[in-house]
C-alpha positions as MATLAB code, in Angstrom:
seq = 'XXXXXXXXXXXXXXXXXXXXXXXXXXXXXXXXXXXXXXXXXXXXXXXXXXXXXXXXXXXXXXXXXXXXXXXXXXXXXXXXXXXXXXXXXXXXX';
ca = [
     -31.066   -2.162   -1.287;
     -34.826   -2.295   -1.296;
     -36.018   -0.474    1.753;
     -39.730   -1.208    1.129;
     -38.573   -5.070    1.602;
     -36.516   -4.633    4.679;
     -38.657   -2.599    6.824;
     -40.887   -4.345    9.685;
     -41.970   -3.668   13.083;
     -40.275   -4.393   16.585;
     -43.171   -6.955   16.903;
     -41.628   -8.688   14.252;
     -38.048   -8.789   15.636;
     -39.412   -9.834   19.271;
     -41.282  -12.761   17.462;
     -38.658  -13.563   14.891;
     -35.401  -12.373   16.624;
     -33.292  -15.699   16.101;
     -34.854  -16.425   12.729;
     -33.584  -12.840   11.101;
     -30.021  -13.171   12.861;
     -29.633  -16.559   10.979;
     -30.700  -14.928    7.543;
     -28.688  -11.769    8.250;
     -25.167  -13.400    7.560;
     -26.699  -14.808    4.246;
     -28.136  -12.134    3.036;
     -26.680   -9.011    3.624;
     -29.781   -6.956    4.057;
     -29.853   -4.301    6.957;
     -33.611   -4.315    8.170;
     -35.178   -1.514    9.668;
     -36.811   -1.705   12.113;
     -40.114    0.918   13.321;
     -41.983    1.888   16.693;
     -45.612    3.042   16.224;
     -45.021    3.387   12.634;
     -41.624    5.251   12.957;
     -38.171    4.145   11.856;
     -35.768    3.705   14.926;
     -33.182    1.608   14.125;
     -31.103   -0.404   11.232;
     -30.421   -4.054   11.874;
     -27.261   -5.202    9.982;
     -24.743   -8.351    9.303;
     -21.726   -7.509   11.697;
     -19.213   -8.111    8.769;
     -21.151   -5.505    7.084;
     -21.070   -3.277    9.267;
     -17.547   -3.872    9.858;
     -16.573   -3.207    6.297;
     -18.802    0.161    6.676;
     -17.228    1.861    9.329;
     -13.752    1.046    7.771;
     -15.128    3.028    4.279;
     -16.490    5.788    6.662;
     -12.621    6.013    8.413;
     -11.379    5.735    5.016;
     -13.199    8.844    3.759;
     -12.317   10.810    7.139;
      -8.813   10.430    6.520;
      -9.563   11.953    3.139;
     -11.078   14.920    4.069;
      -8.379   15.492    6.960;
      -6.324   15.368    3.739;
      -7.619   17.439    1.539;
      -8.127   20.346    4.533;
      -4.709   19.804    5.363;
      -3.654   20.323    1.579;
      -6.307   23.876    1.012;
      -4.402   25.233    4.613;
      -1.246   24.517    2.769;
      -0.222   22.223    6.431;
       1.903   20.045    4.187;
       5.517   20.049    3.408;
       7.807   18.064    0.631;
       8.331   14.592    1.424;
      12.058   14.563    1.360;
      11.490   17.680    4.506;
       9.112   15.126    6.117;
      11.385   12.386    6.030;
      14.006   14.759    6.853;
      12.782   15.843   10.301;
      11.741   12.543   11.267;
      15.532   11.716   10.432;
      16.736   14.481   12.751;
      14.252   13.407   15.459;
      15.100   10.014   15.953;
      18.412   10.994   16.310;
      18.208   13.497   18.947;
      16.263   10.650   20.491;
      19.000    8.184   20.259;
      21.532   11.105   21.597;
];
């Protein structure tokens, strides 16, 4: 992504608000968007977003993982399976 192409001023999204919402599902650009010269905000496609904060979920359940593996919290998966076994049967007791 070319930033240098997809940065413009809040003037320009008052002006051309509807105009950049119908381009946004075509093109897949997040714009930024400035106040008195100063980046504020990132405009993006909602799919796009979408897909982002899935990847971003994705990579927190990695990391969860690999701390749980370096504090050795883990266990064979037979013992897993094996106490969720036992559970539901005290539950169904």
């Amino acid at each position: 992504m070319k930033l240098s192409k997809s940065v413009r001023p809040i003037s320009y999204l008052k002006a051309h608000a509807s105009e950049i919402l119908n381009h946004m599902g075509n093109d897949k650009e997040t714009l930024i968007i400035t106040q008195n010269g100063e980046a504020k905000a990132a405009l993006m496609d909602i799919r796009e977003y979408e897909e982002m904060m899935e990847s971003m979920a994705m990579l927190r359940l990695i990391s969860q993982s690999k701390n749980s593996i370096e504090k050795t919290r883990t266990k064979p998966l037979r013992e897993a399976f094996k106490s969720i076994r036992d559970e539901i049967g005290k539950q169904a007791t």
